[in-house]
N, CA, C and O of each residue as an XYZ file, in Angstrom:
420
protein
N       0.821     -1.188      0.000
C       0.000      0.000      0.000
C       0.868      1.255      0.000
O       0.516      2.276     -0.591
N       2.049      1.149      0.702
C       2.477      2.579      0.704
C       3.542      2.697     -0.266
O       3.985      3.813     -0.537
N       3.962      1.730     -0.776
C       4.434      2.402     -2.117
C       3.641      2.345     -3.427
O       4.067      2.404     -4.581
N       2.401      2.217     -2.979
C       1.289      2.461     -4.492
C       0.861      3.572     -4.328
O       0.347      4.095     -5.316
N       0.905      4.375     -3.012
C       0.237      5.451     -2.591
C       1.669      5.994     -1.479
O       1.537      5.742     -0.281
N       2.541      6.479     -1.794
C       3.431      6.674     -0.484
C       3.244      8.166      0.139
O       3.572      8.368      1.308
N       2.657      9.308     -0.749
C       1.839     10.224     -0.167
C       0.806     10.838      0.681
O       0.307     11.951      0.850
N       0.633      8.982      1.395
C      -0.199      8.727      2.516
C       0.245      8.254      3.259
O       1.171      7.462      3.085
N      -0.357      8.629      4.646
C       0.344      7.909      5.613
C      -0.284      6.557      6.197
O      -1.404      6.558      6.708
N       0.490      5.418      6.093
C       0.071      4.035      5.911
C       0.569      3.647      7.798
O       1.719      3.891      8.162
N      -0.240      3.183      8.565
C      -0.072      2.223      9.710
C      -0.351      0.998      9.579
O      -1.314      0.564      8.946
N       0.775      0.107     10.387
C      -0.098     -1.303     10.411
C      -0.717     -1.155     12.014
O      -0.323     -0.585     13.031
N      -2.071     -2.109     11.606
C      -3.337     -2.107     12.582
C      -2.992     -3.719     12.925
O      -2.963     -4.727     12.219
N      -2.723     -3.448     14.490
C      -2.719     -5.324     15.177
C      -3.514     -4.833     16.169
O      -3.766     -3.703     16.587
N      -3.984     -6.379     16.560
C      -4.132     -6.720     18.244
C      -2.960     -7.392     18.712
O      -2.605     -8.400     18.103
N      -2.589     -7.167     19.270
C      -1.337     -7.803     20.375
C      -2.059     -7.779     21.924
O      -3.013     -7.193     22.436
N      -0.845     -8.945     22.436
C      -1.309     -9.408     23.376
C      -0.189     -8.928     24.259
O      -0.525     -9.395     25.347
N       1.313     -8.063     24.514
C       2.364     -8.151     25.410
C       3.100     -6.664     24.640
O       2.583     -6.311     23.580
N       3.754     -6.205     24.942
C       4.839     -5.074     24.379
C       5.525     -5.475     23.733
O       5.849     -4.898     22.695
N       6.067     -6.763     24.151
C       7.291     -7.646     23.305
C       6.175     -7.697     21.763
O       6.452     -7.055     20.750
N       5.054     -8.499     21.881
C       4.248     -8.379     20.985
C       4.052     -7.254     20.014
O       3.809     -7.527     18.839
N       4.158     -5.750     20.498
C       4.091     -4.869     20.009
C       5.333     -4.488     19.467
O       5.358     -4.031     18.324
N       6.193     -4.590     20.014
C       8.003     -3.843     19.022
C       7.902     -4.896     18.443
O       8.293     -4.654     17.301
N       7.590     -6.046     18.514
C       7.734     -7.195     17.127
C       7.243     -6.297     16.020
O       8.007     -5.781     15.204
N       5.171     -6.033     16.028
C       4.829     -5.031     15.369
C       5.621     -4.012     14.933
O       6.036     -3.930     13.777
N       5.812     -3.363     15.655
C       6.777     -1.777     15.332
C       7.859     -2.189     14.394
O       7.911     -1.524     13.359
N       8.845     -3.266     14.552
C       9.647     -3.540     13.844
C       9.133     -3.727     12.771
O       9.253     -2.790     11.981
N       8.548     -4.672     12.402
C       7.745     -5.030     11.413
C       7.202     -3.731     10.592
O       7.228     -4.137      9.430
N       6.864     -2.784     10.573
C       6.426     -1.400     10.051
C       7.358     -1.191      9.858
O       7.603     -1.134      8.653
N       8.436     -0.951     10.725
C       9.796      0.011     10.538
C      10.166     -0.841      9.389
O       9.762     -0.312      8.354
N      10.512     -1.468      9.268
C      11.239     -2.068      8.082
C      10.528     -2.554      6.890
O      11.160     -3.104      5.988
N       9.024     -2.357      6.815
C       8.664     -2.237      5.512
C       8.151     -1.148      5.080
O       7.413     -1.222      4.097
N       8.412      0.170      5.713
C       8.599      1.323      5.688
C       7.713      2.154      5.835
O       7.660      3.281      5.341
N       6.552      1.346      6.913
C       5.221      2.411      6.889
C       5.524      3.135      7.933
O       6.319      2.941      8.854
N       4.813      3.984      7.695
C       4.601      5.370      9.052
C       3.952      5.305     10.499
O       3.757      6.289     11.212
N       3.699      4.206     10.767
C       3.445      3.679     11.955
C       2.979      2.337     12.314
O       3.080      1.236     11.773
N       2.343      2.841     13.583
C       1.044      1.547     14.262
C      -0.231      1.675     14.879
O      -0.555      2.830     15.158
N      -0.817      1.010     15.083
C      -2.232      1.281     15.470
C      -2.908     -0.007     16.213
O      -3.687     -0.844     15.755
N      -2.229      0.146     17.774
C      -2.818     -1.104     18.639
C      -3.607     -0.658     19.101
O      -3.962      0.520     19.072
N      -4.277     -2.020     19.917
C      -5.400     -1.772     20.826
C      -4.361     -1.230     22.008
O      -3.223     -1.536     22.364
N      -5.704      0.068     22.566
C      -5.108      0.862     23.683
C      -5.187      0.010     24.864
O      -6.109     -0.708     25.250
N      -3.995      0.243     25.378
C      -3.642     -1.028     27.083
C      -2.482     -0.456     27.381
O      -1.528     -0.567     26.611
N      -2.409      0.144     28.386
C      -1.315      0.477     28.890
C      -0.272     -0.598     29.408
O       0.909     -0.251     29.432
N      -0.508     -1.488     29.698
C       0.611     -2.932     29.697
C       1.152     -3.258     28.466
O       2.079     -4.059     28.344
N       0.463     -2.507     27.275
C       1.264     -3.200     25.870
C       1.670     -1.423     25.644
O       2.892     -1.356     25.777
N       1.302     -0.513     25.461
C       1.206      0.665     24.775
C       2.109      1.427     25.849
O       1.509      1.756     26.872
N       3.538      1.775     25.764
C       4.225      2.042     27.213
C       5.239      3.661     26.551
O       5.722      3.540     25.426
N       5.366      4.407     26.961
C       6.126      5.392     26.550
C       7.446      4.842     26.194
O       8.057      5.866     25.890
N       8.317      3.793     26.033
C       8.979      3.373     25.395
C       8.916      2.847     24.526
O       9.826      2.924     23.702
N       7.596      1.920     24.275
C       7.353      1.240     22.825
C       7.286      3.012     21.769
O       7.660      3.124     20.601
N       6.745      4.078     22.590
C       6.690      5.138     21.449
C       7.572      5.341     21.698
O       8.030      5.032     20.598
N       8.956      5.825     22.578
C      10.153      6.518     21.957
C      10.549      6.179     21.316
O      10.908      6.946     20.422
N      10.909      4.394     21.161
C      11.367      3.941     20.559
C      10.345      4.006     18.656
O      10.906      3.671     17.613
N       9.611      4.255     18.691
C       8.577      4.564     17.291
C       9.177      5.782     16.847
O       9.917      5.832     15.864
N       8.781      7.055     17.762
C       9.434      8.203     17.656
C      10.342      8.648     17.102
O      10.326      9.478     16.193
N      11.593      7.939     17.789
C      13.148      7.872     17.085
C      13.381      7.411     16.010
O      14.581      7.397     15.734
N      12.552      6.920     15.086
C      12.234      6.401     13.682
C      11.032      7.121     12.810
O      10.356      6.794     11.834
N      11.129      8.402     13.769
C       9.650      9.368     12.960
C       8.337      8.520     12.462
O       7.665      8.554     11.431
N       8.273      7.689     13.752
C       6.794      6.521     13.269
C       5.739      7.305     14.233
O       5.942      7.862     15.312
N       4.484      7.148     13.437
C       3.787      6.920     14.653
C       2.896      6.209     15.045
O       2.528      5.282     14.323
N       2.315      6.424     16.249
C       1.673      5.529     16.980
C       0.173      6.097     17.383
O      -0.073      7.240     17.768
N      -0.737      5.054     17.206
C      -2.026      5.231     17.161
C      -2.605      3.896     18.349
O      -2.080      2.801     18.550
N      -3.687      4.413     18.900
C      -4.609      3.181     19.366
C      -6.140      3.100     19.321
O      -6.882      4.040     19.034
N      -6.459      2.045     19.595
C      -7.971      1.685     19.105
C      -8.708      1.061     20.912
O      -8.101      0.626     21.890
N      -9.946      1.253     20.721
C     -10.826      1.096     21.648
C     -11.631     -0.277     21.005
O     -11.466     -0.561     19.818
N     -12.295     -0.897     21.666
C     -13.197     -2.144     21.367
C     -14.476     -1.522     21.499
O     -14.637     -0.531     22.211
N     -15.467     -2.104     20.791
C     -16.600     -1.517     20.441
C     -17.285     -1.118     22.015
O     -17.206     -1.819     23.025
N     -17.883      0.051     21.899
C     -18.893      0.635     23.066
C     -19.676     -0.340     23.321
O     -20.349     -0.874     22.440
N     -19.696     -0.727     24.638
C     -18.955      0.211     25.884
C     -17.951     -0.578     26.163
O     -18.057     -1.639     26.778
N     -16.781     -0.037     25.667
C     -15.749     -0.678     25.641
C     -14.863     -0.412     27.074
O     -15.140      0.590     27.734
N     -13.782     -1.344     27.538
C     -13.362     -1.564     28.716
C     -12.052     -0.716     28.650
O     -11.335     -0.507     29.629
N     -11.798     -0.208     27.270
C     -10.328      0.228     27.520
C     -10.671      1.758     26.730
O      -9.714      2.310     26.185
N     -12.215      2.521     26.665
C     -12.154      3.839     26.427
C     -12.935      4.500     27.824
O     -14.015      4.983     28.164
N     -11.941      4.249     28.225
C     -12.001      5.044     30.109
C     -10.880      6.172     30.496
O      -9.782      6.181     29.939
N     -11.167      6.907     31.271
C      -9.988      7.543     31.926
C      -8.575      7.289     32.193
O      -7.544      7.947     32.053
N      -8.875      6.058     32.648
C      -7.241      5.480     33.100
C      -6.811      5.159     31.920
O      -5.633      4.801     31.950
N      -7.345      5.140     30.770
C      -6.628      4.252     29.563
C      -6.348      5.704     28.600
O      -5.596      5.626     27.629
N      -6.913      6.808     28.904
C      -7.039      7.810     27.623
C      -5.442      8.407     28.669
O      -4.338      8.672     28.194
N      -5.794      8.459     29.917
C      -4.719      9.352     30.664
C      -3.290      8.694     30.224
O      -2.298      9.314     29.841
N      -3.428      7.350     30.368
C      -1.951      5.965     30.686
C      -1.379      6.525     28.692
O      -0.202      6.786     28.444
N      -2.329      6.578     27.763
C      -2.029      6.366     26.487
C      -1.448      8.127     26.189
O      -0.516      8.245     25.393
N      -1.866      9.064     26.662
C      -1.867     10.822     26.955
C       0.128     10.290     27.786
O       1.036     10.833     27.156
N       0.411      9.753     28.496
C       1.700     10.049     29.009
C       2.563      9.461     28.005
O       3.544      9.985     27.477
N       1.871      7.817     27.723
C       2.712      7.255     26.950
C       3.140      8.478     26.025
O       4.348      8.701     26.105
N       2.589      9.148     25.343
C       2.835      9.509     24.220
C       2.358      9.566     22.939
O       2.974      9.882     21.921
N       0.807      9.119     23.110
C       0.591      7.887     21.602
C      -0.099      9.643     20.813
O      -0.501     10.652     21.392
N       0.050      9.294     19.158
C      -0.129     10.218     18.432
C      -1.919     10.258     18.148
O      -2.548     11.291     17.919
N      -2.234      9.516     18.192
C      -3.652      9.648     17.962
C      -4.288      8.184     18.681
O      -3.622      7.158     18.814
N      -6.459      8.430     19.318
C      -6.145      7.542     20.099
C      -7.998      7.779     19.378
O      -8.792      8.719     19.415
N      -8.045      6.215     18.711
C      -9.360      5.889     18.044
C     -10.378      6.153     19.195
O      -9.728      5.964     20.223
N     -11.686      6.506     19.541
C     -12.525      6.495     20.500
C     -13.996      6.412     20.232
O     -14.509      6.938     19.244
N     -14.719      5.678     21.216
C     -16.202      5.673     20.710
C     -16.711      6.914     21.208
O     -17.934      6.930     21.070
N     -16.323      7.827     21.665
C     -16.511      9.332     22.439
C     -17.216      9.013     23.105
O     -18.359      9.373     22.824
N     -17.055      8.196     24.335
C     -18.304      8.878     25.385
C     -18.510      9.648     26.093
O     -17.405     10.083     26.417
N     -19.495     10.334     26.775
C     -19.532     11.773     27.251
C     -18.710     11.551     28.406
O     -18.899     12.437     29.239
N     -17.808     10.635     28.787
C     -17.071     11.317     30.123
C     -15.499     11.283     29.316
O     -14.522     11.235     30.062
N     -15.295     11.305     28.031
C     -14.029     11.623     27.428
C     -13.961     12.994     27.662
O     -12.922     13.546     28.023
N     -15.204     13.675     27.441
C     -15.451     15.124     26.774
C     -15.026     15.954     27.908
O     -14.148     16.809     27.787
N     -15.954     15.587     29.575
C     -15.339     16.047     30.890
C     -14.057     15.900     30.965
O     -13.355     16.873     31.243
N     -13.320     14.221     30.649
C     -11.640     14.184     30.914
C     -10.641     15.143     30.206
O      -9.686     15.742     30.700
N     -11.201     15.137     28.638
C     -10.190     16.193     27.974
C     -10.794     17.795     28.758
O     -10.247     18.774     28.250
N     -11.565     18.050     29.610
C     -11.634     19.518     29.932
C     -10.876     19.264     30.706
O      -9.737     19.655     30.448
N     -11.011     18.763     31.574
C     -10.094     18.496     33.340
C      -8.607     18.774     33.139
O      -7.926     19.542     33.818
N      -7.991     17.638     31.554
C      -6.827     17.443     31.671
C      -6.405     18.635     30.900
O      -5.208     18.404     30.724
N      -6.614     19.555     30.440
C      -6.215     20.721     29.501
C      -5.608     21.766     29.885
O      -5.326     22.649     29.076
């Protein structure tokens, strides 16, 4: 895809189950030269080092929520994924995202 289109920015999209799981991922992008990743959000897999280490390779990093009412688009998971670092963070918006991003601003 991204060299049929490389004027876009191409992520690979996993579920993983561990971090180790995830820099497998990351590697895997890095070296077939897409512009990032896009896991499910978990702060046990999604860690401000899996992104520096993305970072330092101008990748980025994205995460995804499981369908509403999902267990991992909560506070603790938008805040844990907000330190990590992550560049963008998929969401089913529910109205207590809307209170968290005022609080945390």
């Amino acid at each position: 895809m991204k060299r049929r289109m490389p004027g876009h920015r191409v992520l690979l999209v996993a579920h993983v189950a561990s971090e180790a799981e995830a820099l497998e991922i990351a590697s895997l992008a890095a070296s077939a030269g897409l512009d990032g990743i896009d896991l499910n959000a978990d702060a046990a897999i999604v860690t401000s080092g899996l992104v520096a280490w993305l970072h330092a390779r101008d990748m980025l990093v994205a995460v995804w929520v499981w369908r509403a009412p999902a267990s991992n688009d909560v506070p603790s998971v938008w805040s844990a994924m907000e330190a990590a670092g992550v560049d963008a963070f998929t969401s089913n918006v529910p109205p207590e995202l809307l209170l968290w991003r005022q609080v945390t601003e």
